[in-house]
N, C-alpha and C positions, 0 to 999 in steps of 0.2 A: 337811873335804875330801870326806867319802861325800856331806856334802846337798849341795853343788857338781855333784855327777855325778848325783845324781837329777835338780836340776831342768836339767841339761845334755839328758837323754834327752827330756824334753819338747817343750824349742823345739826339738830336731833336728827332732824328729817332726813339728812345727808348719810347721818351714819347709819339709817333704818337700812334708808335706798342702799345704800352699799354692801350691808352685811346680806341682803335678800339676794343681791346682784350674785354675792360671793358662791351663798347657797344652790343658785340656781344654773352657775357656773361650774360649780363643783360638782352637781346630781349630774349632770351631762357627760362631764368628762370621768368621774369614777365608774361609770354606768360602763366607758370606753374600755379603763384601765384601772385596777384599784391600787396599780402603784403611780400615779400622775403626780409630779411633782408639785409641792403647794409654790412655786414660782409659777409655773405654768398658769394656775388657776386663776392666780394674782390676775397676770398680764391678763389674760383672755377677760379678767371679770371687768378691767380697767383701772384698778387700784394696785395701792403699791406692794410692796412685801409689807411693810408697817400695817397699814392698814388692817391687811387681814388678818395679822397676828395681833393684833389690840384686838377684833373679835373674836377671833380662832386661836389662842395662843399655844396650841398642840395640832398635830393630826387628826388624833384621836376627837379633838372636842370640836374640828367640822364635821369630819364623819358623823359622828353623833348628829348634828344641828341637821346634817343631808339627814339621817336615819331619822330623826323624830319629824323632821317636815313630811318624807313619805309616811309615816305614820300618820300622822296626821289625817294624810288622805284619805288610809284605810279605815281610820275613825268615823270619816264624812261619810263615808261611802255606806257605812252600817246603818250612817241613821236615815240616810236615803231610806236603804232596803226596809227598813221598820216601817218608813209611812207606807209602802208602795205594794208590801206581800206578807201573810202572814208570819210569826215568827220565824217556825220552822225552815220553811221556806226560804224565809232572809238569810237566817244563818247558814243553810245551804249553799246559796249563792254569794253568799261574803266567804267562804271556804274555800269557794270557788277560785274568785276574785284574788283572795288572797294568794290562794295557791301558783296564779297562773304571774299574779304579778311578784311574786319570787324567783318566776324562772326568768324575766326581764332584768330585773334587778339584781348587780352583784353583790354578794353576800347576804344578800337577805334569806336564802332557803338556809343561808349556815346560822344565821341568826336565828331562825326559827326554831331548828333544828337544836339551839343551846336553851330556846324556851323550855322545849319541850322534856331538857333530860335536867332543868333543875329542880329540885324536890320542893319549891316553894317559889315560882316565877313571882308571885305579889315583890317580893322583896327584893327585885332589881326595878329601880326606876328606868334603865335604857331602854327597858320593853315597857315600859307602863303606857302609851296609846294602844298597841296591841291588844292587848291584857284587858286594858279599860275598853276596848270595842267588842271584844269577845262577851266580856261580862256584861253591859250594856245588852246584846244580843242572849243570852242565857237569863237572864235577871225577866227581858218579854216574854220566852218561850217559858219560862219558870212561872209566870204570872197566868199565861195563857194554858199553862198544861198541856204543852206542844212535846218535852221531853220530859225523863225522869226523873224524879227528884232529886235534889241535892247535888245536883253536877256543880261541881268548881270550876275556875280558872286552869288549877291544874289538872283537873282530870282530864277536861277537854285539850289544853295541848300535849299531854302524854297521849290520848286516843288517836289524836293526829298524826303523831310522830312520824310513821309509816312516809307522809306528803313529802314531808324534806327529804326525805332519801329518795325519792323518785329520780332518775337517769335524763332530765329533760334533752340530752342530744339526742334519744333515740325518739322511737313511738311512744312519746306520754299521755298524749291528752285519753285513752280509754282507760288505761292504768289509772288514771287520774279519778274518772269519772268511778271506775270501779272504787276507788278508796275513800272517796267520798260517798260514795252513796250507802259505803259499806257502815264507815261511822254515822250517817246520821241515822241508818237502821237501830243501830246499838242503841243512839242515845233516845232513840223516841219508844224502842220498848221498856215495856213500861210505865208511858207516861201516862200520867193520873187525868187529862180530859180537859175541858175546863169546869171551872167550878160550878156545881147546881144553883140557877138562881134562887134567890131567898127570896 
């Protein structure tokens, strides 16, 4: 029963190392092309076709696994900005961030762009790191009296919306600045201060 659980600990490990291999294989080459063949991905990751369909058994459900690891990122990246600058601030520069690493990544400004036009993002899990780093970032400047009250999840990416439709082949980055600067205007009139101490 004990050699059973050794060589158990192994292939978990094998199959970790491999599915991160697959992910990290994949963020590179859909980055290139988002029609890459999931054979291609295979070879390049070093695993077989089996393999990656025991982890990935659709298109769609690496895609995904690529989209929530970059999320991921942008989750980290908020709670950096939290220790580092005041809310406001933070959430500025995670807009920022955001915005800039959509024009890298393919499909992401279109995925943004679906947060933003559905009438209750909370209720798709495929955007919930998103979602949860924005909120995360709104819940401090909420705390802090940095913006105005009551701002949602969805208000904030409807106010955005404008971002995703940005033309990134041409001259974006002052268009950019300009629409960011324009919604954090919005959201911070208004805001109530921080609280009087007691």
């Amino acid at each position: 029963m004990e050699q059973a659980k050794k060589t158990d600990r192994p292939a978990r490990s094998d199959a970790l190392q491999n599915r991160e291999r697959i992910v990290a294989v994949a963020l590179a080459e859909l980055a290139r092309a988002a029609d890459v063949p999931l054979s291609a991905i295979a070879q390049k990751a070093g695993v077989g076709q089996g393999t990656l369909y025991r982890h990935f058994p659709s298109r769609e459900a690496l895609i995904m696994a690529v989209y929530q690891y970059e999320m991921g990122q942008v989750v980290n990246f908020a709670e950096r900005l939290l220790e580092e600058y005041a809310p406001d601030e933070a959430l500025e520069r995670w807009l920022h961030r955001l915005a800039e690493y959509a024009r890298t990544k393919a499909g992401l400004a279109n995925a943004m762009s679906d947060v933003s036009s559905m009438r209750n993002c909370q209720g798709n899990e495929g955007y919930a790191p998103v979602i949860a780093a924005a909120q995360l970032l709104l819940d401090a400047n909420a705390r802090a009296g940095t913006v105005r009250a009551g701002v949602t999840t969805d208000d904030f990416f409807l106010a955005t919306a404008g971002i995703w439709l940005i033309d990134f082949s041409s001259d974006w980055q002052p268009r950019l600045d300009w629409l960011v600067s324009f919604v954090m205007q919005g959201l911070r009139a208004g805001a109530p201060g921080p609280s009087p101490a007691r």
